[in-house]
C-alpha positions in Angstrom: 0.0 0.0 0.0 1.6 3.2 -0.9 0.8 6.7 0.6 -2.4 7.8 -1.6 -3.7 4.4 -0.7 -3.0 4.3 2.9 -4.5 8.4 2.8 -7.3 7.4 1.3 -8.3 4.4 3.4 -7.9 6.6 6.7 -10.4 9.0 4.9 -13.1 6.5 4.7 -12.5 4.8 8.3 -12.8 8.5 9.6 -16.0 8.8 7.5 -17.0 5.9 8.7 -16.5 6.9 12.2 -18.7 10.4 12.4 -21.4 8.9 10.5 -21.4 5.6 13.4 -20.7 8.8 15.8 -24.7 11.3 14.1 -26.5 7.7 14.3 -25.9 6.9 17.8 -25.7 10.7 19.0 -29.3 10.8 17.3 -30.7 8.2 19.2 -28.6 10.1 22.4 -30.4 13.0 22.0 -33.8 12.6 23.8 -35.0 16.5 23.0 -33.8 17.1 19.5 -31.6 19.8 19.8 -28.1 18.2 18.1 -26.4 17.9 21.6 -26.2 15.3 24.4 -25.4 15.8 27.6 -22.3 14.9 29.4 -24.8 12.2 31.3 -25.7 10.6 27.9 -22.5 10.8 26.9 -21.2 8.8 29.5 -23.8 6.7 28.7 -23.0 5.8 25.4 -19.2 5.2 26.1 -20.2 2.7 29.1 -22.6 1.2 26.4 -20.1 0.3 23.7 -17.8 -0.7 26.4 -20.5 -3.2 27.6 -20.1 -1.3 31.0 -23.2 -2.3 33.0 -25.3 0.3 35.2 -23.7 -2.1 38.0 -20.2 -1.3 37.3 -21.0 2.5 35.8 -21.9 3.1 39.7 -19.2 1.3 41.6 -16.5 3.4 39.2 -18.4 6.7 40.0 
């Protein structure tokens, strides 16, 4: 794989990445607005972790 190949394939794993990122920060964002709170943010990370609620309030 040279350069333009390697720069390329970066590109579409990091357009890959924010579009994963919009879907699940749409189903984060209970009111709508484009944002999630720090709390659902948290959330999400413990989530795709496979972090229970269990172990999310031990670490806390």
């Amino acid at each position: 794989m040279d350069a333009l190949q390697f720069s390329k394939l970066r590109r579409r794993i990091r357009g890959m990445t924010i579009r994963l990122a919009r879907q699940i920060m749409k189903i984060a964002d209970t009111n709508g607005d484009g944002h999630i709170s720090v709390d659902e943010a948290q959330a999400i990370a413990f989530e795709q972790e496979g972090i229970g609620a269990g172990a999310r309030s031990q670490s806390e």
